[in-house]
N, CA, C and O atoms as CSV, one atom per row, in Angstrom:
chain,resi,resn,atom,element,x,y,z
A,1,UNK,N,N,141.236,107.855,104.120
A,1,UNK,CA,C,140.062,107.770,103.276
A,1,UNK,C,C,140.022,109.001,102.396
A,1,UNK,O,O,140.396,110.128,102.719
A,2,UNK,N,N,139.386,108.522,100.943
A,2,UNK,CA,C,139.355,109.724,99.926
A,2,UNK,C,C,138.359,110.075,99.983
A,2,UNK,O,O,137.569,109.235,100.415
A,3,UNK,N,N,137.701,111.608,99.571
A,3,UNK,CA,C,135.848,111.487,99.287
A,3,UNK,C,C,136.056,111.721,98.021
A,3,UNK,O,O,134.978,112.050,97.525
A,4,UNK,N,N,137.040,111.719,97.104
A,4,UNK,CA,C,136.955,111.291,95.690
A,4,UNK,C,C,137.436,109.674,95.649
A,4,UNK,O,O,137.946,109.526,94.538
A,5,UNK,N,N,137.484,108.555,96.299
A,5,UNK,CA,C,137.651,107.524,96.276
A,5,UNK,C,C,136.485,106.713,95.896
A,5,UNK,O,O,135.467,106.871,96.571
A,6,UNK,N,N,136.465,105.834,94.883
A,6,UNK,CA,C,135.416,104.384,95.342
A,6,UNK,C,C,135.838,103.903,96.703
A,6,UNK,O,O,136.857,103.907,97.393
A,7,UNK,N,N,134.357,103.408,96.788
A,7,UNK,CA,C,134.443,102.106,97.890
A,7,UNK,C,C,135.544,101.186,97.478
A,7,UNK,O,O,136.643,101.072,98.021
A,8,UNK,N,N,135.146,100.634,96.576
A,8,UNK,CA,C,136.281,99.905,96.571
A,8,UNK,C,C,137.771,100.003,96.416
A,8,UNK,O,O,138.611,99.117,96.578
A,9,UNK,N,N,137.926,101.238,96.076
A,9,UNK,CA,C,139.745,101.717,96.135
A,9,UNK,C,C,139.977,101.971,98.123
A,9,UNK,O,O,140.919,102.522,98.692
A,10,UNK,N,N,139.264,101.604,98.474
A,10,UNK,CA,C,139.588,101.842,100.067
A,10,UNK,C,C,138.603,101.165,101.194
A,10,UNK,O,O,137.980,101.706,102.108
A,11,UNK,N,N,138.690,99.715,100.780
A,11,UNK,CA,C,137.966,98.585,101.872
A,11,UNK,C,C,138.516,98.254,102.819
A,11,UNK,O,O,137.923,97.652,103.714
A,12,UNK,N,N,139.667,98.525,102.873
A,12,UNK,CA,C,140.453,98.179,104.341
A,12,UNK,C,C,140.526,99.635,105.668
A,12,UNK,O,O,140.696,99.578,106.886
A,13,UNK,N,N,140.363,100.542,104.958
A,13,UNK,CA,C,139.975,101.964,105.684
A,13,UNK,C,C,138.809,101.928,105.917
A,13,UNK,O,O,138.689,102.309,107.081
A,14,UNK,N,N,137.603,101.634,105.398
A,14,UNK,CA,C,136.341,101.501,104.956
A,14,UNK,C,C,135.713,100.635,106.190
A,14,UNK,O,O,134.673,100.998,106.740
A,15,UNK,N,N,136.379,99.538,106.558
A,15,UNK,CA,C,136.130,98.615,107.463
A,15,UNK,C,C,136.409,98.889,109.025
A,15,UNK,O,O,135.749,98.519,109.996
A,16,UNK,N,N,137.734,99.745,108.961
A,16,UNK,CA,C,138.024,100.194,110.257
A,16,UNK,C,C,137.384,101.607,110.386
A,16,UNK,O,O,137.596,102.151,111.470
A,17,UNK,N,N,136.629,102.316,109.472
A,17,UNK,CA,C,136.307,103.520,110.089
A,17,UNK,C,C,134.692,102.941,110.271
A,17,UNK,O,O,133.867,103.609,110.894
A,18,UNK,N,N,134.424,101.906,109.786
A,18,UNK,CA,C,132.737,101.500,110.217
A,18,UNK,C,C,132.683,100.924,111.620
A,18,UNK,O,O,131.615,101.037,112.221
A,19,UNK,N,N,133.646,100.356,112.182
A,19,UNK,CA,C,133.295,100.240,113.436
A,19,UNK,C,C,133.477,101.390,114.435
A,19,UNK,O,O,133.164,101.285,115.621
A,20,UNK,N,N,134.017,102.523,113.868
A,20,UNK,CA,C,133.825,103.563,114.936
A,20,UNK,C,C,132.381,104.361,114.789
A,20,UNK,O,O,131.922,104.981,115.749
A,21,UNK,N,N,131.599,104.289,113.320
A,21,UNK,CA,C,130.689,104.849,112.938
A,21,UNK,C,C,130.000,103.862,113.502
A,21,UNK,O,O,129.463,104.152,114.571
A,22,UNK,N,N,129.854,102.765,113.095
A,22,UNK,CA,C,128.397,102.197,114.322
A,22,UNK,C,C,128.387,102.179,115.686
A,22,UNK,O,O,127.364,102.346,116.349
A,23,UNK,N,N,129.710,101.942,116.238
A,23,UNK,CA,C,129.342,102.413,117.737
A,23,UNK,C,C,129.796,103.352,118.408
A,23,UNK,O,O,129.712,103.426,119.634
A,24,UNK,N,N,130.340,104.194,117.652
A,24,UNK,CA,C,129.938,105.737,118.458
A,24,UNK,C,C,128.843,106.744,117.419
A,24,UNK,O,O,127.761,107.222,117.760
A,25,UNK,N,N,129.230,106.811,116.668
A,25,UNK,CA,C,128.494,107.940,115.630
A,25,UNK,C,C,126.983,107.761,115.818
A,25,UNK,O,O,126.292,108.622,116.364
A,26,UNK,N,N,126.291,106.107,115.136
A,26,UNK,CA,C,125.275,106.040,115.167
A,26,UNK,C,C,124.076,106.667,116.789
A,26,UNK,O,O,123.172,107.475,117.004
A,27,UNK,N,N,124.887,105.635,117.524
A,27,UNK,CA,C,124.202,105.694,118.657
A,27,UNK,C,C,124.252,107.535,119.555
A,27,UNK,O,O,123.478,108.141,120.296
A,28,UNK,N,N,125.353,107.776,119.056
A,28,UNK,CA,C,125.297,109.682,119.508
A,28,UNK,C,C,124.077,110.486,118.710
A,28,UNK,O,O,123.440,111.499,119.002
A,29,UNK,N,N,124.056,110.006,118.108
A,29,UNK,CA,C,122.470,111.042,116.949
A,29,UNK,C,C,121.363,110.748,117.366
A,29,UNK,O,O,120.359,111.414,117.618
A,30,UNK,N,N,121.847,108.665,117.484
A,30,UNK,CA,C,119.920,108.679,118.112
A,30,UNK,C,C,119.925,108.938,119.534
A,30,UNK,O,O,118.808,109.194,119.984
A,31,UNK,N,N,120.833,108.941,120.324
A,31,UNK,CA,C,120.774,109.346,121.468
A,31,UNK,C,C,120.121,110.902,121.640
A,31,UNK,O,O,119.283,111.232,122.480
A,32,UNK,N,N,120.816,111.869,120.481
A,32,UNK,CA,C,120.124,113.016,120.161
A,32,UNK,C,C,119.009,113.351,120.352
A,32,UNK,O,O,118.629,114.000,121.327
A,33,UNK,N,N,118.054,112.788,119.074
A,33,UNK,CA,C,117.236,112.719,118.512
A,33,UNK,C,C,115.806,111.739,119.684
A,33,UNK,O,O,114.665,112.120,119.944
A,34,UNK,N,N,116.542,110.429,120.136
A,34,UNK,CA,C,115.519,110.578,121.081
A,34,UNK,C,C,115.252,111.399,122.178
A,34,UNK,O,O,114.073,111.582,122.482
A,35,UNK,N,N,116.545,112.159,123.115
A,35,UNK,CA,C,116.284,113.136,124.147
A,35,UNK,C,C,115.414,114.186,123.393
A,35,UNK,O,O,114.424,114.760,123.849
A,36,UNK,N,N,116.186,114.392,121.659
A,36,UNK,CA,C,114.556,115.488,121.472
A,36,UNK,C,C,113.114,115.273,121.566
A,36,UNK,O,O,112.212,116.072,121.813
A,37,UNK,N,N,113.090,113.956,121.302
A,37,UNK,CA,C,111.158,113.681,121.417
A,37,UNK,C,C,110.866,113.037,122.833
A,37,UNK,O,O,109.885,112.323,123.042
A,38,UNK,N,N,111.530,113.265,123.498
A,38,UNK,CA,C,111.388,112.623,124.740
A,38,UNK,C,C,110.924,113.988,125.547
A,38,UNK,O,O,110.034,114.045,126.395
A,39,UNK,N,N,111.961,115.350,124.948
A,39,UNK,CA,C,111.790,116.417,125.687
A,39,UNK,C,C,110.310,117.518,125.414
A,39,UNK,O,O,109.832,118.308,126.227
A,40,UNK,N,N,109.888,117.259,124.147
A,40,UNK,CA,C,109.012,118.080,123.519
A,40,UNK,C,C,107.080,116.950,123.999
A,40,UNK,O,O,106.689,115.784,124.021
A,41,UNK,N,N,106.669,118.018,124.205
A,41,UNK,CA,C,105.107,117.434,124.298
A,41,UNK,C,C,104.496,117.023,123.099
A,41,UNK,O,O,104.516,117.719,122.084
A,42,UNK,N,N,103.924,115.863,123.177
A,42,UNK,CA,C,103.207,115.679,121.973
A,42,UNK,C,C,103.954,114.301,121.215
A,42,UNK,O,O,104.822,113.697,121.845
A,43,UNK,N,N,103.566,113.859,119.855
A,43,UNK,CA,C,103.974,113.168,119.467
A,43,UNK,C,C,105.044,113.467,118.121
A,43,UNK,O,O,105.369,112.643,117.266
A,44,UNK,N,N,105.464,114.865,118.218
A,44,UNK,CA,C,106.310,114.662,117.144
A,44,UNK,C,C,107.194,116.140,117.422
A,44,UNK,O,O,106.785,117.156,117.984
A,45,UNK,N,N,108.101,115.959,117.019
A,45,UNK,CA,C,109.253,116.564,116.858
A,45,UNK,C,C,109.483,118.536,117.662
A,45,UNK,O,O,110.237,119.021,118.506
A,46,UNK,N,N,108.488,119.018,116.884
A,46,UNK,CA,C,108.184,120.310,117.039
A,46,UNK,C,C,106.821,120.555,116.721
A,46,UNK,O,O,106.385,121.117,115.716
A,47,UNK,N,N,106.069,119.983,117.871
A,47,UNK,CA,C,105.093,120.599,118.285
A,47,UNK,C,C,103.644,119.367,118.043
A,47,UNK,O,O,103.692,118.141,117.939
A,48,UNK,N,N,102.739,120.079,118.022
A,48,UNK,CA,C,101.430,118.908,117.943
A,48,UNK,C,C,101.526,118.687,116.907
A,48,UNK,O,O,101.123,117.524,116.888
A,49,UNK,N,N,101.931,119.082,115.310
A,49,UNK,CA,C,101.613,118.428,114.202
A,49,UNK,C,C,102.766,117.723,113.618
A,49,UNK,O,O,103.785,117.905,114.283
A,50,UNK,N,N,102.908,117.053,112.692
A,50,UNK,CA,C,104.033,116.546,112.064
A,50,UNK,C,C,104.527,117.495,111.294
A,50,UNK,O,O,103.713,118.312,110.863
A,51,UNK,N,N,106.201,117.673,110.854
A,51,UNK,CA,C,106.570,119.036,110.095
A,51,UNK,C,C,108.045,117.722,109.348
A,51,UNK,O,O,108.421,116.580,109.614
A,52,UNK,N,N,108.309,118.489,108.649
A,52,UNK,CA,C,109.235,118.428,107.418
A,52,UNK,C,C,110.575,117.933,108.793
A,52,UNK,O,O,111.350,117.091,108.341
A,53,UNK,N,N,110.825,118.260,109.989
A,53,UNK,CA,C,111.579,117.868,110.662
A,53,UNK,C,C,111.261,116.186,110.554
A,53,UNK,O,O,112.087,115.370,110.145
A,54,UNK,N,N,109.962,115.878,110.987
A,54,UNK,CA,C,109.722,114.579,111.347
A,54,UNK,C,C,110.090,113.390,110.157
A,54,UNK,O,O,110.651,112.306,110.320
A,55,UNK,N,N,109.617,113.944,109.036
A,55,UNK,CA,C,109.740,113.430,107.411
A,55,UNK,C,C,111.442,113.016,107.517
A,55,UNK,O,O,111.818,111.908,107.136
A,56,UNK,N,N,112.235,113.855,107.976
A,56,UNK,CA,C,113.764,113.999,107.560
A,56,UNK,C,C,114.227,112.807,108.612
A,56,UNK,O,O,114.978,111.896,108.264
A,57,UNK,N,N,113.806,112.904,109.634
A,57,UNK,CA,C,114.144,111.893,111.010
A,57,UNK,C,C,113.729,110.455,110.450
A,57,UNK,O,O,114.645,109.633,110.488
A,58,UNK,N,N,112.367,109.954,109.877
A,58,UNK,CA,C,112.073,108.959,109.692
A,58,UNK,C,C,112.971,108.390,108.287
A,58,UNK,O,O,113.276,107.216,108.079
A,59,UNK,N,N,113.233,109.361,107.564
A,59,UNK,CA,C,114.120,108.791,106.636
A,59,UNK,C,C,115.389,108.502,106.949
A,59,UNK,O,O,115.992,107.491,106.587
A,60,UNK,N,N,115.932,109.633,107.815
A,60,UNK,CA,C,117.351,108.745,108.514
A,60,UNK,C,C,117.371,107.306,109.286
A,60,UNK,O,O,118.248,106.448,109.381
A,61,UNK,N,N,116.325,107.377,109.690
A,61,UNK,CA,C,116.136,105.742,110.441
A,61,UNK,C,C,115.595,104.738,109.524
A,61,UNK,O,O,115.542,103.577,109.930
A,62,UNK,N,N,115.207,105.004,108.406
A,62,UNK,CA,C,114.882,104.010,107.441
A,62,UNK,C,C,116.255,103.958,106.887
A,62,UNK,O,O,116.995,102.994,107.086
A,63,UNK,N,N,116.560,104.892,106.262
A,63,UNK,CA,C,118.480,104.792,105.842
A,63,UNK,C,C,119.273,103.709,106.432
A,63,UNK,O,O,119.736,102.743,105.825
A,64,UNK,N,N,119.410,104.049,108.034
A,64,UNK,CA,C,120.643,103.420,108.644
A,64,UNK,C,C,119.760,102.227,109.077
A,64,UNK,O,O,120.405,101.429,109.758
A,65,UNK,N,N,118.368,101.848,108.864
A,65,UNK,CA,C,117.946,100.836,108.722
A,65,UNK,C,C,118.635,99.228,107.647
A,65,UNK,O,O,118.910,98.037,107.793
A,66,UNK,N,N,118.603,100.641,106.290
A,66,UNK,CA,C,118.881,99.629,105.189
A,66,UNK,C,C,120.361,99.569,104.968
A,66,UNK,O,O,120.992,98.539,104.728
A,67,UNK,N,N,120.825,100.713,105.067
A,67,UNK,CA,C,122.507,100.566,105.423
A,67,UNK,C,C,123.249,99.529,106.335
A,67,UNK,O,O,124.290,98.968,105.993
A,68,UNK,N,N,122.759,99.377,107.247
A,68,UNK,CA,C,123.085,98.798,108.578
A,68,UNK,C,C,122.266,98.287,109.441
A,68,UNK,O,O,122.145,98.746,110.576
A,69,UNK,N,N,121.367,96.901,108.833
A,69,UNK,CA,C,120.486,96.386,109.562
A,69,UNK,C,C,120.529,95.572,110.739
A,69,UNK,O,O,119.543,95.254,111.404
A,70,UNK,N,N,122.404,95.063,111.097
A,70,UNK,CA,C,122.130,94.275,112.027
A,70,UNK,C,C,122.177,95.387,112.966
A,70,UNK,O,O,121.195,95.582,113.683
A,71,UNK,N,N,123.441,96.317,113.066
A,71,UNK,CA,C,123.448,97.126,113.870
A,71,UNK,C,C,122.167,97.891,114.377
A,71,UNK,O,O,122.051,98.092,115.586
A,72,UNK,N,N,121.307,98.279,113.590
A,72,UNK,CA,C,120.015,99.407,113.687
A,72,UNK,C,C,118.954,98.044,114.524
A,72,UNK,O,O,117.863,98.250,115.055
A,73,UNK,N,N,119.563,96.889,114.441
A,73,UNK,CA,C,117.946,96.123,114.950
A,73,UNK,C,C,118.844,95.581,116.401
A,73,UNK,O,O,118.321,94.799,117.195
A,74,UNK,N,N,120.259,96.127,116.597
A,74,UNK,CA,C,120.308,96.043,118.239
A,74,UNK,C,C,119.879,97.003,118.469
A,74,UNK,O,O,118.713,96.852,118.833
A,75,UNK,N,N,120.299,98.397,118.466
A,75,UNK,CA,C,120.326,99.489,118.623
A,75,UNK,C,C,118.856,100.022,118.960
A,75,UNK,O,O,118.488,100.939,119.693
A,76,UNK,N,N,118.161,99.136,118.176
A,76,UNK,CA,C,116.397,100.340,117.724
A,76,UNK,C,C,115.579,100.484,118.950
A,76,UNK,O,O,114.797,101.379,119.269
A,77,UNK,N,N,116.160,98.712,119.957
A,77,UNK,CA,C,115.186,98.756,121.824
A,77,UNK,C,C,115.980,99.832,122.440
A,77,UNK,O,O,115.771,100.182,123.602
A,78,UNK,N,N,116.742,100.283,121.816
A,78,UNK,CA,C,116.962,101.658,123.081
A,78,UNK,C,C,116.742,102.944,122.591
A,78,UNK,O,O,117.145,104.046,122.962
A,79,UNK,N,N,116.008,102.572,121.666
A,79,UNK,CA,C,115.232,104.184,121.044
A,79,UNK,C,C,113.831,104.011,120.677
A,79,UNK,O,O,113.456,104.099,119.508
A,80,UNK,N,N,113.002,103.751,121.716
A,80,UNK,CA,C,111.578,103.507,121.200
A,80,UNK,C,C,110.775,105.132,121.071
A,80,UNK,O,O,109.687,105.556,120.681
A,81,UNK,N,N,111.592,105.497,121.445
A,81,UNK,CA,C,110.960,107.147,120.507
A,81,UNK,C,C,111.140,107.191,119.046
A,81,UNK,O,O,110.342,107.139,118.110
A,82,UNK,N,N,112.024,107.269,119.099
A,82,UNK,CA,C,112.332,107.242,117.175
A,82,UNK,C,C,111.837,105.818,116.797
A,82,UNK,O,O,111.065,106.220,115.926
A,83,UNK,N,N,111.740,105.012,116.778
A,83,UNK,CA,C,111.129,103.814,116.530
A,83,UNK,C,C,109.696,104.252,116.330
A,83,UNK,O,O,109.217,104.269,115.196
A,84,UNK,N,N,108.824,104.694,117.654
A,84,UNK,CA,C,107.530,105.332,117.514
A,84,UNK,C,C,107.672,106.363,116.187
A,84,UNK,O,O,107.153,106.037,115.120
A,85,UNK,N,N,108.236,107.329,116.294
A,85,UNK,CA,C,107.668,108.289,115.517
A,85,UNK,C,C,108.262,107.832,114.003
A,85,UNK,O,O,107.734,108.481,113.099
A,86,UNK,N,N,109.066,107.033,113.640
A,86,UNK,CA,C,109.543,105.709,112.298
A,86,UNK,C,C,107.781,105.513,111.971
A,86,UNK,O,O,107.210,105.818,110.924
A,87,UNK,N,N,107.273,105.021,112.993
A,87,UNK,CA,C,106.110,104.496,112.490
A,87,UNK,C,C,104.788,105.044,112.518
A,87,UNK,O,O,103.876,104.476,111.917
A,88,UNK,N,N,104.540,106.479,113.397
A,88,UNK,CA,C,103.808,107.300,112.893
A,88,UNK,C,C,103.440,107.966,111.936
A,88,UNK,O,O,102.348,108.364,111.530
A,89,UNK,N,N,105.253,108.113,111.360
A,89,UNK,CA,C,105.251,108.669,109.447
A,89,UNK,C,C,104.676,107.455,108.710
A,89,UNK,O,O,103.615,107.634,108.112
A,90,UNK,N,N,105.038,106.683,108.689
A,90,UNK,CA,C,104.438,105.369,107.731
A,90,UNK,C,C,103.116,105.182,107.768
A,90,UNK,O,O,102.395,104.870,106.821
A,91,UNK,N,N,102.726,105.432,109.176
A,91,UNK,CA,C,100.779,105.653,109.167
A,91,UNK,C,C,100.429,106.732,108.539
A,91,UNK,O,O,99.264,106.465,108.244
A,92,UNK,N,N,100.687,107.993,108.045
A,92,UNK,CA,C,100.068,109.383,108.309
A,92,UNK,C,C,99.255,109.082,106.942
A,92,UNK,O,O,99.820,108.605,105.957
A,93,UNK,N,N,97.938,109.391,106.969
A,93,UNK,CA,C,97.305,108.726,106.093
A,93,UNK,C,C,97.516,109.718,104.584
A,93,UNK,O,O,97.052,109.355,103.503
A,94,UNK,N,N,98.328,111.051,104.786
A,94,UNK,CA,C,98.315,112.005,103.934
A,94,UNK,C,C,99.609,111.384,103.296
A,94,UNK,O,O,99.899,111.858,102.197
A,95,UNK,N,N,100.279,110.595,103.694
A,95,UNK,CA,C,101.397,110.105,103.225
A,95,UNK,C,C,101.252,108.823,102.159
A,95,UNK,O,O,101.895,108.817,101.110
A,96,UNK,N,N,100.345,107.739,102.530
A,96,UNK,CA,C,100.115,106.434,101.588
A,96,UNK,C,C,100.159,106.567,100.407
A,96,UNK,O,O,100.490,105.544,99.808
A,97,UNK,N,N,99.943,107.483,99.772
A,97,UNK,CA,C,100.001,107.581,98.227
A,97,UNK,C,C,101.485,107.768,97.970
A,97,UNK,O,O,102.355,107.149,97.357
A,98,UNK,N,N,101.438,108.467,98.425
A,98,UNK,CA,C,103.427,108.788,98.233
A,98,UNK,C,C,104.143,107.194,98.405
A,98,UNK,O,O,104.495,106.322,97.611
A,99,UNK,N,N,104.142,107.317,99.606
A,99,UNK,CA,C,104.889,106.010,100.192
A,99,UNK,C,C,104.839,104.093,99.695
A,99,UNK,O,O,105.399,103.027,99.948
A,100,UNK,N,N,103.438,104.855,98.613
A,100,UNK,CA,C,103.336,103.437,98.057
A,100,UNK,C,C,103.412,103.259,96.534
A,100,UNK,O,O,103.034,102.354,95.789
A,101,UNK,N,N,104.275,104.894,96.247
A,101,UNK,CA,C,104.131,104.550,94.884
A,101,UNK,C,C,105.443,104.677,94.179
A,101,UNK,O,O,106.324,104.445,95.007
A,102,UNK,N,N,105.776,104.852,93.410
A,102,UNK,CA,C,106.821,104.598,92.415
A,102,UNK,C,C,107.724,106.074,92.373
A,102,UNK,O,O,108.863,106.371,92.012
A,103,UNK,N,N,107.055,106.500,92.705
A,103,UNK,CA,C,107.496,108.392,93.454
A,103,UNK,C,C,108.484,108.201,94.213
A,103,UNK,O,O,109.490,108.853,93.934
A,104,UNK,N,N,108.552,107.257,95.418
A,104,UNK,CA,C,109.287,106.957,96.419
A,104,UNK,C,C,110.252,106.031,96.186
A,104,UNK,O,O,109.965,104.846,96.356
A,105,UNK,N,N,111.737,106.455,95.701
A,105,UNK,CA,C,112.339,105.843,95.243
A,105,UNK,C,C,113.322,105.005,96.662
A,105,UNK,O,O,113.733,105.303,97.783
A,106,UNK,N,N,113.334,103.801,95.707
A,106,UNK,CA,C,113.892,102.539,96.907
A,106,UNK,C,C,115.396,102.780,97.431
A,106,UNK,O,O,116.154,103.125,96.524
A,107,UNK,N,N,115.952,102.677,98.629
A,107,UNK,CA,C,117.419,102.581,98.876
A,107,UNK,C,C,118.231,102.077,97.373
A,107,UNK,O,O,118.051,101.246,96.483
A,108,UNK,N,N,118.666,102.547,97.530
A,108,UNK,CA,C,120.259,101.668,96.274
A,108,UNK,C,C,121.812,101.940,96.509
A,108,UNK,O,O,122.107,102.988,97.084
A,109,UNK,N,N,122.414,101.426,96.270
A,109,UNK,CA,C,123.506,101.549,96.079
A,109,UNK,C,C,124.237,102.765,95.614
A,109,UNK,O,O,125.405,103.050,95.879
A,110,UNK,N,N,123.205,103.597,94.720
A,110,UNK,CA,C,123.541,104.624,94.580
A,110,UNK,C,C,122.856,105.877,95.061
A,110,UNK,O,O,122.507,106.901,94.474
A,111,UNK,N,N,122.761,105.418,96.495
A,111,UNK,CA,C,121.728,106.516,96.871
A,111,UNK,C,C,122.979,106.631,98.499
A,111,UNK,O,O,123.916,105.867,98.730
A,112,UNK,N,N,122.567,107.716,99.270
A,112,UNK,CA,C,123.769,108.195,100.186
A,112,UNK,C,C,123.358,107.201,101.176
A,112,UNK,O,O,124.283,107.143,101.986
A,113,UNK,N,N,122.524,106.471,101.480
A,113,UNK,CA,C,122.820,105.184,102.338
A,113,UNK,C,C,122.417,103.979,101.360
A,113,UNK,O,O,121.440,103.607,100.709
A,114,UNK,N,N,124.349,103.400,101.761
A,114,UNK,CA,C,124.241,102.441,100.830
A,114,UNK,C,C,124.769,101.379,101.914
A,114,UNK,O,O,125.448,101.512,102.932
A,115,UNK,N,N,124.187,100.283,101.288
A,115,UNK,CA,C,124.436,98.828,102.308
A,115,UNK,C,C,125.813,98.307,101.444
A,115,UNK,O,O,126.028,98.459,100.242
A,116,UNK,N,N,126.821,97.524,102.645
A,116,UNK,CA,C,128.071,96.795,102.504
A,116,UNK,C,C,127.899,96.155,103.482
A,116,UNK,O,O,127.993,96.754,104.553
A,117,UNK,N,N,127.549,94.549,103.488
A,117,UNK,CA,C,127.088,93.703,104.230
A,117,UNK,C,C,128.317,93.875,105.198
A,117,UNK,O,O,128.137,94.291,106.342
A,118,UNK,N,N,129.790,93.492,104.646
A,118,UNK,CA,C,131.040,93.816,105.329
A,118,UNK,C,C,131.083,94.346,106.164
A,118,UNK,O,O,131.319,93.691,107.179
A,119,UNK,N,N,130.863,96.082,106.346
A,119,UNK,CA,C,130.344,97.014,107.319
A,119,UNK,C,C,129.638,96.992,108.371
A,119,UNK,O,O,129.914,97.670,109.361
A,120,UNK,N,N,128.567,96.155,108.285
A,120,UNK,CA,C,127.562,95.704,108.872
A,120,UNK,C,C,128.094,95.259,110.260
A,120,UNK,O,O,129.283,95.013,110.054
A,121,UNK,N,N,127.843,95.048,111.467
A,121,UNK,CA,C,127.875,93.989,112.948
A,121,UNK,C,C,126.584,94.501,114.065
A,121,UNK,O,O,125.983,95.576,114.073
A,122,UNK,N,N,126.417,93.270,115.005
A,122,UNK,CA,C,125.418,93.946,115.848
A,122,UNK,C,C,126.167,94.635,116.183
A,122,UNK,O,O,125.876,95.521,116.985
């Protein structure tokens, strides 16, 4: 694989390095990431309030959400921590304006999680 390559100059590399990334890579981070909120009191990341940690976490799980939806919707019942705190950011009422406006720009193709249905498996 190149990191000056298109996707498409390298779909056959592309295909075999996604099945090592969804089932080892993915599941090692959230495995991470839930022992961290599992270990800390409270409902978020570092400490009683929500911090710029929590913001960064919920966007990685919205990412490999839209990147990789079949995989992320086996995967998500064995992380109901990060699942919880996915959806504590989406409540935080200091957030709705942001999150519902045109500010908040949508996944794309040209954004660092990008969906290739190909890639994709539970």
């Amino acid at each position: 694989m190149g990191v000056d390559l298109y996707y498409e100059d390298q779909k056959a590399e592309s295909l075999r390095r996604a099945h090592g990334f969804r089932d080892q890579r993915i599941p090692k981070f959230l495995d991470y990431f839930e022992y961290a909120l599992k270990s800390e009191v409270g409902d978020w990341l570092a400490g009683a309030r929500w911090s710029y940690a929590d913001l960064s976490l919920f966007h990685l799980v919205a990412g490999l959400r839209y990147a990789f939806p079949r995989r992320m919707a086996t995967l998500m019942p064995d992380y109901p921590e990060l699942a919880a705190l996915h959806d504590r950011v989406v409540a935080l009422p200091e957030l709705q304006d942001y999150l519902s406006s045109d500010r908040r720009l949508p996944f794309s193709q040209e954004d660092v999680f990008r969906h290739y249905p190909e890639l994709d498996a539970p």
